[in-house]
N, C-alpha and C positions, 0 to 999 in steps of 0.2 A: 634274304639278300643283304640288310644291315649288318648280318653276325659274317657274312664274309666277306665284306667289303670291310669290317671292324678288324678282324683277324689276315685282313691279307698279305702282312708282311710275314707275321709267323708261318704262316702257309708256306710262304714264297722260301723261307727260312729251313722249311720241314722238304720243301720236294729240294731242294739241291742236296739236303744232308742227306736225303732218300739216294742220292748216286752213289753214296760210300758204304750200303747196305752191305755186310759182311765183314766189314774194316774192322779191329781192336778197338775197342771203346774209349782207347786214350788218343788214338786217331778222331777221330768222330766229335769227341770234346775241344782238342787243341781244330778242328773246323771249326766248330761252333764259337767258337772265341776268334775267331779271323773273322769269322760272317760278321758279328756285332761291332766289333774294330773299325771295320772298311767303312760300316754302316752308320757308326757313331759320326766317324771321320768326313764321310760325306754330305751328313744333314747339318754337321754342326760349321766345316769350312767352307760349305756352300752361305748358310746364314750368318757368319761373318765376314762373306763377301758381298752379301745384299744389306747388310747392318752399315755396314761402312759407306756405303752410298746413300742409305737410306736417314741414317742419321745427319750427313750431310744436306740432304734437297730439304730434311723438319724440320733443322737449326737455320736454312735459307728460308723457308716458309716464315718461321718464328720472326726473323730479324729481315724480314721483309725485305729479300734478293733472290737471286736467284741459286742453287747448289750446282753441282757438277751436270749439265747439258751439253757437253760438245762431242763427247766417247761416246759413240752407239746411239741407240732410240733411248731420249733421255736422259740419256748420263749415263743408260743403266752399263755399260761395259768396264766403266772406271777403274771399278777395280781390279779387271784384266790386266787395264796400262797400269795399275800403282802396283802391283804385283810384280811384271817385268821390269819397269825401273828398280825397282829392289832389287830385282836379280843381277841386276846388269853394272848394280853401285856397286864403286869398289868398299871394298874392307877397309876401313883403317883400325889399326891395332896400335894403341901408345906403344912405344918404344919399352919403355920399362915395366909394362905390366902384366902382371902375372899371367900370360899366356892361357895355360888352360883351363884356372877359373873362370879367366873373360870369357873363354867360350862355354864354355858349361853351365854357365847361369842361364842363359836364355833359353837352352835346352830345357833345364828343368824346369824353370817356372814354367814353361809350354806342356811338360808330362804331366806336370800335376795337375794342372787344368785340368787336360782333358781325362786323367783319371777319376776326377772327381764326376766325371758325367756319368760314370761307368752305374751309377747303384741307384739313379731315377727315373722310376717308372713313366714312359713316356704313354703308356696306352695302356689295356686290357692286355695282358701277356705279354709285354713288350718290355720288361727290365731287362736293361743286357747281364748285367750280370748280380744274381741274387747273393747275399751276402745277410748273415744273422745280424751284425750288427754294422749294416749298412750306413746309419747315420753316425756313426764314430769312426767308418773308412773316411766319409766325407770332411769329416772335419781332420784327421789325421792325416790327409793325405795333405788337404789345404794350408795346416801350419806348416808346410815347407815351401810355403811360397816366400815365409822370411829368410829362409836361408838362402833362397836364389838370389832376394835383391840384396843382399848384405855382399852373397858372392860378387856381383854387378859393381857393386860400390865397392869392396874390398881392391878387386883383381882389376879393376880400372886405374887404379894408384894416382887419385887427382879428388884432391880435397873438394871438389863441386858432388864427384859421384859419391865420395863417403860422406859429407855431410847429408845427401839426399838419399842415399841408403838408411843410415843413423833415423831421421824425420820420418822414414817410410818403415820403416821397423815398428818405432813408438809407437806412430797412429794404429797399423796393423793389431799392435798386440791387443793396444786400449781398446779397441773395438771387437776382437774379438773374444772378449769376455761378455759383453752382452750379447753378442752374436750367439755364442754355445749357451747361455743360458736360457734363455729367450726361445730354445727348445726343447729345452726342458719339461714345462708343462704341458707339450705335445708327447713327449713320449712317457713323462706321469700318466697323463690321460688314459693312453691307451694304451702300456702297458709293454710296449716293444720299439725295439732297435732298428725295427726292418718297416721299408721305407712305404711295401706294399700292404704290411700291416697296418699304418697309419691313412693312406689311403682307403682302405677298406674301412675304417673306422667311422671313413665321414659318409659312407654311402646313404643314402635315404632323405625324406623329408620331415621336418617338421612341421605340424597342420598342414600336410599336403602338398606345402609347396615352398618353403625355406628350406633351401638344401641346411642340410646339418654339417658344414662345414664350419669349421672352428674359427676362421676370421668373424663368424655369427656372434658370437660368444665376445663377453666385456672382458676377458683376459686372450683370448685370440686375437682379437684386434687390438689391443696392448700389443701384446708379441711381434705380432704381422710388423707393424710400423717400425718398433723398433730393432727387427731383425731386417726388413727393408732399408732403413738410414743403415745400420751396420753392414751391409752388402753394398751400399755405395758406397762407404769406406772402405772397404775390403777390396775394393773395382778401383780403388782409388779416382770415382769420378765427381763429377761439380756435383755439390761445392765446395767437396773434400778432396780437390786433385791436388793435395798441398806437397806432397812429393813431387809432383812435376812442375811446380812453380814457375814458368818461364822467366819471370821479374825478377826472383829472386835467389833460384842454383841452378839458373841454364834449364836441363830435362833431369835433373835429379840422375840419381843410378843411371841415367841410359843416355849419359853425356857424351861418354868417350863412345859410344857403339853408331854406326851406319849401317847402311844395306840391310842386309837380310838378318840380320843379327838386331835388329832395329826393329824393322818389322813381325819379327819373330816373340816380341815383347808386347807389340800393340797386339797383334794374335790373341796372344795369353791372357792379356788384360780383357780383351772380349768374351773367349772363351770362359774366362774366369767369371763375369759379368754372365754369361748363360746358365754356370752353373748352380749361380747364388739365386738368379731368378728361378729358374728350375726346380731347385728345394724346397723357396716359399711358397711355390703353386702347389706342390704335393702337400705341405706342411700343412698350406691353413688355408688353402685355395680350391681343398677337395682331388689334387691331381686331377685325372683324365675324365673325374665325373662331370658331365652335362649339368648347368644350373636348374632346369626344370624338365619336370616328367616328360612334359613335351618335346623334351627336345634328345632325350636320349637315342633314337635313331640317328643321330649324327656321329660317324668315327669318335671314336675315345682319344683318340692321338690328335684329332681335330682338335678337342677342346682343350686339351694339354697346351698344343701350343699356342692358341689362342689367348688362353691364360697368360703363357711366356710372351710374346710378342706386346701383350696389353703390358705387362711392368716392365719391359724393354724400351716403350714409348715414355711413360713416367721417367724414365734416365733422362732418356734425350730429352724428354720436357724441363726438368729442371736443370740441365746442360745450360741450356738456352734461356732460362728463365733468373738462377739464380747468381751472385758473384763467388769468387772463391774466401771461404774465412778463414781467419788469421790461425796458423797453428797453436796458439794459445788456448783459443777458442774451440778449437776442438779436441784438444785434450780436456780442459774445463768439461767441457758437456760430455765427454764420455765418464768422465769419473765421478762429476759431483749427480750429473740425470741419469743417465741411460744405464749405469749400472745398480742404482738404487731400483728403477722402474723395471729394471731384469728378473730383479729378486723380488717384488710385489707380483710381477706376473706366477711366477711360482708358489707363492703364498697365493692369490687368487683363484690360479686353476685349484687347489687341494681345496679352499672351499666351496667354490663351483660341485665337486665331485661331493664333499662327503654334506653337503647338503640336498643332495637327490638330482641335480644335473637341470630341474626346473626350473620356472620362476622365480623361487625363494633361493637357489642357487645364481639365478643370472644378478639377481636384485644383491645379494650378499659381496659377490666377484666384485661386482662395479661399485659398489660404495667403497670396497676393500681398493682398488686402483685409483679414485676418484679423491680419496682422502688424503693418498701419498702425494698424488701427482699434484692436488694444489698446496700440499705441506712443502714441497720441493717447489714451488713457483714463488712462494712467498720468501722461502730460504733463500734463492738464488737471484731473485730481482737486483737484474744489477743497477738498472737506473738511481736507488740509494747510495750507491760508493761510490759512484764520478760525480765529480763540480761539473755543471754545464760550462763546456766552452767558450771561451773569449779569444776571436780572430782580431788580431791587428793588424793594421797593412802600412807600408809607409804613405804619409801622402807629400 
């Protein structure tokens, strides 16, 4: 009963293709790539229409008020009406600006979202679409998300968008150098590019009841964290929303944009935000494995996104939790921290490995990350290089 309640969407995937029994086999294929399209499309714009309300009533939880309650039971319809309003705003388009860049930027940054969804395993036979070097589509498809906002800032022709293009560029690149590296020791590890061979890697238990998933491990939780901070950069969200500054260049890149063109960005940014969760829960989170023997009778796609939904919540918690820092500061800590501690994750995992993957590996790994990370705490204190403050006031 578990194995086809586990399997019921592929099922459900297999009896409709079962209609096209005698079709060309390049018929039957280009189906099977519409089924998973529609199917991506739907689980993924359904949940960033429940993300955007839901993020709304945490951050009123958090800041103790109330979120959106007046649309529907509970708020929950809101983003029904923030949907039509969008529809229904006009366009404005600056006078001078490069027409059909401005439009094509939003477009793509929204394609490559959601291609990026395309090559993680949500369940037990549930990749939509398998690829050998899966983890290099994902990231290949994702560096063109600089091109769309530069396009944004370019084709907007208003020093607010290109200097918030320009800022959203830098940050983007600077982080995603530790981003790509950062899994690296995931695919040292295990030896492949493909997203279901790394899931397979983590199957099982150690002493019967520690899953063997790699955030276990003193170089996987290295990684985890700091491929998680670089995924909220890459989302561009708190406390790195430094592109969208309101204080300081209007909405960055998506100044001159309204309407649907508007919204079509906040989309992306979400989307983009599932994707980045999504990788880290297969990476180092086990994918679609069940934490304990007990409990693997529950759907595989259950725990997939269970997994997603729980670092989804960590967003909105530190939304709400933390303030925005200064772009200095996070240029600083991508180049002098996070990309020193990229390269010690990779040096760790290979001694992890060729010390026998035990004890005297785990022990080895974490002294190895442990010595850099307080070499870099001592290097970087910055409380040494500022005078304490002296406020004056008139009296």
């Amino acid at each position: 009963m578990s194995e086809s309640i586990d399997q019921i969407f592929v099922s459900g995937k297999q009896w409709l293709l079962s209609w096209l029994t005698g079709a060309p086999s390049w018929v039957i294929q280009i189906a099977s790539s519409l089924i998973n399209i529609f199917a991506l499309l739907a689980v993924f714009l359904t949940l960033f229409a429940l993300m955007s309300v839901l993020e709304r009533k945490i951050l009123g939880r958090i800041q103790n008020r109330y979120g959106p309650n007046r649309v529907g039971p509970f708020g929950l319809f809101q983003p029904i009406a923030d949907g039509i309003k969008m529809l229904i705003k006009e366009d404005i388009v600056p006078a001078r600006a490069d027409k059909i860049v401005h439009f094509l930027a939003p477009v793509l940054i929204a394609a490559t979202a959601i291609l990026a969804l395309g090559i993680i395993p949500y369940g037990r036979n549930m990749t939509p679409f398998t690829i050998d070097g899966g983890i290099l589509f994902f990231f290949a498809v994702g560096s063109t998300t600089e091109l769309a906002v530069f396009m944004a800032g370019w084709g907007s022709n208003n020093k607010f968008s290109m200097l918030g293009a320009m800022r959203a560029i830098a940050q983007m690149i600077s982080y995603e150098l530790p981003l790509i590296i950062t899994v690296l020791p995931v695919v040292m590890v295990v030896g492949s590019l493909t997203p279901e061979s790394i899931v397979a890697a983590q199957n099982g238990y150690a002493f019967d009841f520690v899953p063997r998933w790699f955030v276990f491990t003193p170089w996987g939780v290295a990684a985890f964290i700091l491929f998680f901070v670089s995924g909220l950069v890459e989302s561009n969200r708190t406390p790195f929303d430094v592109p969208e500054g309101e204080s300081e260049i209007v909405a960055g890149h998506m100044t001159e944009y309204s309407g649907f063109k508007y919204a079509t960005f906040f989309m992306a940014e979400y989307i983009g935000m599932f994707a980045i969760t999504g990788l880290a829960a297969t990476l180092f989170l086990g994918g679609w494995h069940a934490p304990a023997r007990a409990l693997e009778f529950v759907p595989s796609y259950v725990w997939f996104f269970a997994k997603l939904n729980a670092l989804l919540f960590v967003y909105v918690w530190l939304r709400g939790t933390l303030p925005r820092t200064r772009v200095d500061q996070i240029m600083n800590f991508a180049w002098k921290f996070m990309l020193p501690m990229a390269f010690t994750c990779v040096i760790a995992a290979a001694v992890w490995h060729y010390a026998g993957r035990g004890w005297r590996g785990w022990l080895c790994s974490f002294a190895v990350i442990a010595v850099v990370y307080f070499t870099l705490s001592i290097l970087l204190d910055t409380r040494r290089k500022f005078a304490p403050r002296t406020y004056r006031f008139a009296e």
